[in-house]
N, CA and C of each residue as an Amber inpcrd file, in Angstrom:
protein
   228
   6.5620000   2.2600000 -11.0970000   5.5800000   3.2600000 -11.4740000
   5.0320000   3.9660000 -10.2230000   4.8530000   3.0470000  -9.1550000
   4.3180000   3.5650000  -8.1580000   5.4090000   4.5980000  -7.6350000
   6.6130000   4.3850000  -7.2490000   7.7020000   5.1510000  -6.8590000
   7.7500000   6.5650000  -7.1120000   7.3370000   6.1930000  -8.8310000
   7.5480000   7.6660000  -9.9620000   6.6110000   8.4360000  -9.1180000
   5.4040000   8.3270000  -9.3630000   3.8550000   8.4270000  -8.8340000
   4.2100000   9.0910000  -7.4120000   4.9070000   8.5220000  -6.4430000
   4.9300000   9.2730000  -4.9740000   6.2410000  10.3380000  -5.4840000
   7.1600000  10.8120000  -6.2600000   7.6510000  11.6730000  -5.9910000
   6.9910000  12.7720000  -6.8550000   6.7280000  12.4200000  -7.6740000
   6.0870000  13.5780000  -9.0530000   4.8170000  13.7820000  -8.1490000
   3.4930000  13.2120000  -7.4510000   2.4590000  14.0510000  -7.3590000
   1.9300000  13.5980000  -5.5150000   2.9450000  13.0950000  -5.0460000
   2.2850000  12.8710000  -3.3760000   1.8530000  14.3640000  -2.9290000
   2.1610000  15.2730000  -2.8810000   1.3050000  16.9710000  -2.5850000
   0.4630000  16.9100000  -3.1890000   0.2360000  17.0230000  -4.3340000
  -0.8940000  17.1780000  -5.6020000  -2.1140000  15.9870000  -4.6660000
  -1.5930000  14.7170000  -4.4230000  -2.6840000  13.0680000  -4.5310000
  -2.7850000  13.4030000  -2.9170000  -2.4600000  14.1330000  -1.7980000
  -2.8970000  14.1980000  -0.5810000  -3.5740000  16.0430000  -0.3330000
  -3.5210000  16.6820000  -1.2540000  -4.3600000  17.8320000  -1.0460000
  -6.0000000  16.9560000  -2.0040000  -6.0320000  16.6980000  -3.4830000
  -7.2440000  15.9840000  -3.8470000  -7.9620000  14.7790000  -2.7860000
  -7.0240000  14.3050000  -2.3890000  -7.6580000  13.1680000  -0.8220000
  -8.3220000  14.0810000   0.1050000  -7.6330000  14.8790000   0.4900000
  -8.6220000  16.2110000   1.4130000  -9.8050000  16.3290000   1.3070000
  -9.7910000  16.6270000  -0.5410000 -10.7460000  17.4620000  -0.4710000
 -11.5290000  16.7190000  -1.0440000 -11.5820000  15.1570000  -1.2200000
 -12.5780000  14.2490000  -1.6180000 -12.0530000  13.0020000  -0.8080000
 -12.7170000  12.8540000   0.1880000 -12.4440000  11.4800000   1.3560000
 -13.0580000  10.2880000   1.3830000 -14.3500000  10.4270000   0.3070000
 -14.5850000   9.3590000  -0.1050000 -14.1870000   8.5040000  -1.2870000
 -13.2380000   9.2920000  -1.9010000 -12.4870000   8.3520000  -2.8660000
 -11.3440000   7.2060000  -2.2580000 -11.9320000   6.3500000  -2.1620000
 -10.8230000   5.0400000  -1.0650000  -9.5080000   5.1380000  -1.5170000
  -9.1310000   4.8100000  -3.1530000  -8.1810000   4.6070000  -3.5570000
  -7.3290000   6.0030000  -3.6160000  -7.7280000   6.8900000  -3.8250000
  -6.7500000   8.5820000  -3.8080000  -6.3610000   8.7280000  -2.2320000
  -7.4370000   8.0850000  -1.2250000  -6.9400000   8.2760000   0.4070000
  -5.9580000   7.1370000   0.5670000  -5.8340000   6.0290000  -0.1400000
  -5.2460000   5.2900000   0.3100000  -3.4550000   5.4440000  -0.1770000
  -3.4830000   6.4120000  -1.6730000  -2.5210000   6.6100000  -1.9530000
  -1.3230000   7.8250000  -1.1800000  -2.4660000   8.3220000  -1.0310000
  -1.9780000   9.7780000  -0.1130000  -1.6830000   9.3330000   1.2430000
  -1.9110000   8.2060000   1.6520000  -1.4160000   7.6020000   3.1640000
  -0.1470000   6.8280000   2.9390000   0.0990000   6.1930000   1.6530000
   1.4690000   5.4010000   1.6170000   2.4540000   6.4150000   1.2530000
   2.1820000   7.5960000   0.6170000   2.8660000   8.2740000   0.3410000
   3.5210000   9.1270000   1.2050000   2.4970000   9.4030000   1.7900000
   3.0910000  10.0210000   3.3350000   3.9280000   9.1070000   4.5820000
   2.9360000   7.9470000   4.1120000   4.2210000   7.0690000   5.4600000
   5.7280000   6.5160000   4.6920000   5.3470000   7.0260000   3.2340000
   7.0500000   6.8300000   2.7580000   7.7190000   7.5040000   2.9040000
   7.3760000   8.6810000   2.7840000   8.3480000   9.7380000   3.0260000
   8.5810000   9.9770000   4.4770000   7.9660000   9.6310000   5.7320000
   8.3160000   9.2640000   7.1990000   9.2590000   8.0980000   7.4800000
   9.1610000   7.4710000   6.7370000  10.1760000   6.0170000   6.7270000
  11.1520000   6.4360000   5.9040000  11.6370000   7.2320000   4.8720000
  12.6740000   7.3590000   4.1490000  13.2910000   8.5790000   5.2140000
  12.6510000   9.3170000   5.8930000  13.2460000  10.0190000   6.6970000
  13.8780000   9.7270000   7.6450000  13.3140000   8.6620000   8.2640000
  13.5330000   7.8880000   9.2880000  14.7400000   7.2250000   9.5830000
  14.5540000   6.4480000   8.0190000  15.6060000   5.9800000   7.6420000
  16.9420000   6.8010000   7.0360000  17.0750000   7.9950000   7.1830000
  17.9240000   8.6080000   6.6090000  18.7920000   8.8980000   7.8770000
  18.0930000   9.4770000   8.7310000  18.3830000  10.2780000  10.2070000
  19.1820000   9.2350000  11.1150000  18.2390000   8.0290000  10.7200000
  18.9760000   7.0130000  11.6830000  20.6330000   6.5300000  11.3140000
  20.2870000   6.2050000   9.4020000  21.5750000   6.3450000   9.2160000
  22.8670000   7.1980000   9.8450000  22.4970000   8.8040000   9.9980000
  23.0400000   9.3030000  10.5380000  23.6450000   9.5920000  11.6720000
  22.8740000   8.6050000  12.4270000  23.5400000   8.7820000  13.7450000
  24.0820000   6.9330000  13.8080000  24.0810000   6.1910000  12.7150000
  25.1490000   4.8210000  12.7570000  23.7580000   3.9880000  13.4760000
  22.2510000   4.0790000  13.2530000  21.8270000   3.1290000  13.4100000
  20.6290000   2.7060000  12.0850000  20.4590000   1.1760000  12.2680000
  20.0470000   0.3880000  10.7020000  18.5950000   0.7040000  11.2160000
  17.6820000   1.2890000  10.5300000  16.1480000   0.9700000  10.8390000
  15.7440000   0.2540000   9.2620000  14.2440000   0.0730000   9.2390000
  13.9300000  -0.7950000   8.1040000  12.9560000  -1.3500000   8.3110000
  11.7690000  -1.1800000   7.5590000  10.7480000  -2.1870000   7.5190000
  10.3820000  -3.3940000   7.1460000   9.5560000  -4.0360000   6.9320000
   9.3030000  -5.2020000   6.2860000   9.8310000  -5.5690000   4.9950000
   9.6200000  -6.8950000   4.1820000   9.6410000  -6.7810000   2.7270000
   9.5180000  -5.6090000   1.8520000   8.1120000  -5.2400000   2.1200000
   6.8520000  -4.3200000   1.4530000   8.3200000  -3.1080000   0.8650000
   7.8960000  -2.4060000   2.7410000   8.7780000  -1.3490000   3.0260000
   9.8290000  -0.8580000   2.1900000  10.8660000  -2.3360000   2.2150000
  12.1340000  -2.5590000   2.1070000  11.8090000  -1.8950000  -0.0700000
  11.0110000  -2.7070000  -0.2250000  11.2070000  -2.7680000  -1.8120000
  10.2820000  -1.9070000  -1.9750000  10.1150000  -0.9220000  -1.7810000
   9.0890000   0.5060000  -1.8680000  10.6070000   1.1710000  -1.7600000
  10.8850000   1.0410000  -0.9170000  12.2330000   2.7570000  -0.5610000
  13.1010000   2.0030000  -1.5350000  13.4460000   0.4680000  -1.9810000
  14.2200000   0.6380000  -2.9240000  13.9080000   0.8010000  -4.1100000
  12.6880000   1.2360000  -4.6300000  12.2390000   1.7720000  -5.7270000
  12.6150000   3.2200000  -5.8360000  12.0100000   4.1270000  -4.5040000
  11.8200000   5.3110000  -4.4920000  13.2340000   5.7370000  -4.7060000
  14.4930000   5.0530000  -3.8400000  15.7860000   5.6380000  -3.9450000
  16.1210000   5.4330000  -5.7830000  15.8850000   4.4950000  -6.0340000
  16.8200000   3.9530000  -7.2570000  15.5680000   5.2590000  -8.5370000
  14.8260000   5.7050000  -8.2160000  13.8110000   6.8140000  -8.9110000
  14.5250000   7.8980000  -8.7310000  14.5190000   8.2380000  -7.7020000
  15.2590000   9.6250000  -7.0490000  16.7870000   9.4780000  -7.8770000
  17.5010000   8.2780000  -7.6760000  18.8090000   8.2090000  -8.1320000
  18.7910000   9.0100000  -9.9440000  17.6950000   7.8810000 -10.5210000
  17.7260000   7.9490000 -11.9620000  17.5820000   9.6780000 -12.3230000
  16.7280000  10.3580000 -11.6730000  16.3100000  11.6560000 -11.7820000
  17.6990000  12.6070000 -11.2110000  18.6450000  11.9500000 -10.2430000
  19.4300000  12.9740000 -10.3140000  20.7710000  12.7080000 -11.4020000
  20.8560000  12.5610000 -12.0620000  21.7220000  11.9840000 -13.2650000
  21.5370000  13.0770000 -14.6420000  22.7550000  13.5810000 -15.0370000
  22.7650000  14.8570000 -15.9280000  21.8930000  13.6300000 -17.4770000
Protein backbone atom coordinates (compact mmCIF):
# COMPACT_ATOMS: atom_id res chain seq x y z
CA UNK A 1 0.00 0.00 0.00
CA UNK A 2 2.70 2.13 0.93
CA UNK A 3 4.55 1.54 -2.52
CA UNK A 4 1.08 2.35 -4.34
CA UNK A 5 0.96 5.59 -2.11
CA UNK A 6 4.71 6.81 -3.20
CA UNK A 7 4.03 6.43 -6.89
CA UNK A 8 0.34 7.72 -7.27
CA UNK A 9 0.82 10.90 -4.85
CA UNK A 10 4.75 11.53 -3.64
CA UNK A 11 4.39 15.28 -5.69
CA UNK A 12 0.90 15.80 -4.45
CA UNK A 13 2.23 14.41 -0.26
CA UNK A 14 5.65 16.67 -0.60
CA UNK A 15 4.08 19.97 -2.07
CA UNK A 16 1.01 19.55 1.10
CA UNK A 17 4.30 18.86 3.54
CA UNK A 18 5.52 22.35 2.30
CA UNK A 19 2.91 23.93 2.85
CA UNK A 20 1.96 22.45 6.30
CA UNK A 21 5.35 21.43 8.31
CA UNK A 22 3.81 20.80 11.22
CA UNK A 23 2.00 17.85 10.20
CA UNK A 24 4.83 15.09 11.38
CA UNK A 25 3.31 12.28 9.60
CA UNK A 26 2.68 14.08 5.82
CA UNK A 27 6.64 15.40 6.45
CA UNK A 28 7.63 12.22 7.27
CA UNK A 29 6.00 10.66 4.23
CA UNK A 30 7.24 13.16 1.79
CA UNK A 31 10.91 12.38 3.10
CA UNK A 32 10.71 8.51 2.41
CA UNK A 33 9.32 9.20 -0.66
CA UNK A 34 11.85 11.30 -1.81
CA UNK A 35 14.75 9.24 -0.46
CA UNK A 36 13.05 6.38 -2.53
CA UNK A 37 13.08 7.68 -5.45
CA UNK A 38 17.09 8.78 -4.81
CA UNK A 39 17.82 5.18 -3.97
CA UNK A 40 15.83 3.67 -6.87
CA UNK A 41 17.84 6.03 -8.94
CA UNK A 42 20.78 5.24 -7.50
CA UNK A 43 20.20 2.04 -7.81
CA UNK A 44 19.35 2.07 -11.36
CA UNK A 45 22.52 4.17 -12.59
CA UNK A 46 24.73 2.01 -10.68
CA UNK A 47 23.28 -0.93 -12.28
CA UNK A 48 24.33 0.66 -15.28
CA UNK A 49 27.59 1.07 -15.06
CA UNK A 50 27.91 -3.05 -13.58
CA UNK A 51 27.93 -1.92 -9.97
CA UNK A 52 25.44 -3.63 -6.99
CA UNK A 53 24.36 -0.73 -4.55
CA UNK A 54 21.53 -1.49 -1.92
CA UNK A 55 20.37 -0.65 1.30
CA UNK A 56 19.42 -2.27 4.33
CA UNK A 57 16.49 -4.79 4.92
CA UNK A 58 14.02 -1.74 5.17
CA UNK A 59 15.43 -0.34 1.84
CA UNK A 60 15.75 -3.61 0.18
CA UNK A 61 11.86 -4.50 0.72
CA UNK A 62 10.55 -0.89 0.01
CA UNK A 63 12.21 -0.86 -3.72
CA UNK A 64 10.97 -4.39 -3.87
CA UNK A 65 7.56 -3.29 -3.41
CA UNK A 66 7.89 -0.14 -5.45
CA UNK A 67 9.44 -2.22 -8.51
CA UNK A 68 6.96 -5.17 -8.33
CA UNK A 69 3.99 -1.83 -8.22
CA UNK A 70 5.58 -0.15 -11.07
CA UNK A 71 5.84 -3.74 -12.75
CA UNK A 72 2.00 -4.53 -12.05
CA UNK A 73 1.02 -0.99 -13.55
CA UNK A 74 3.01 -1.53 -16.62
CA UNK A 75 1.08 -4.67 -17.80
CA UNK A 76 -1.71 -4.21 -20.71
Amino acid sequence: ALAREALDHAADEARRASVDPTNRQLMAKAELFGLAALMLRTMAESAEVGVESHGGPAWKAFAQALWSEQALRAQP
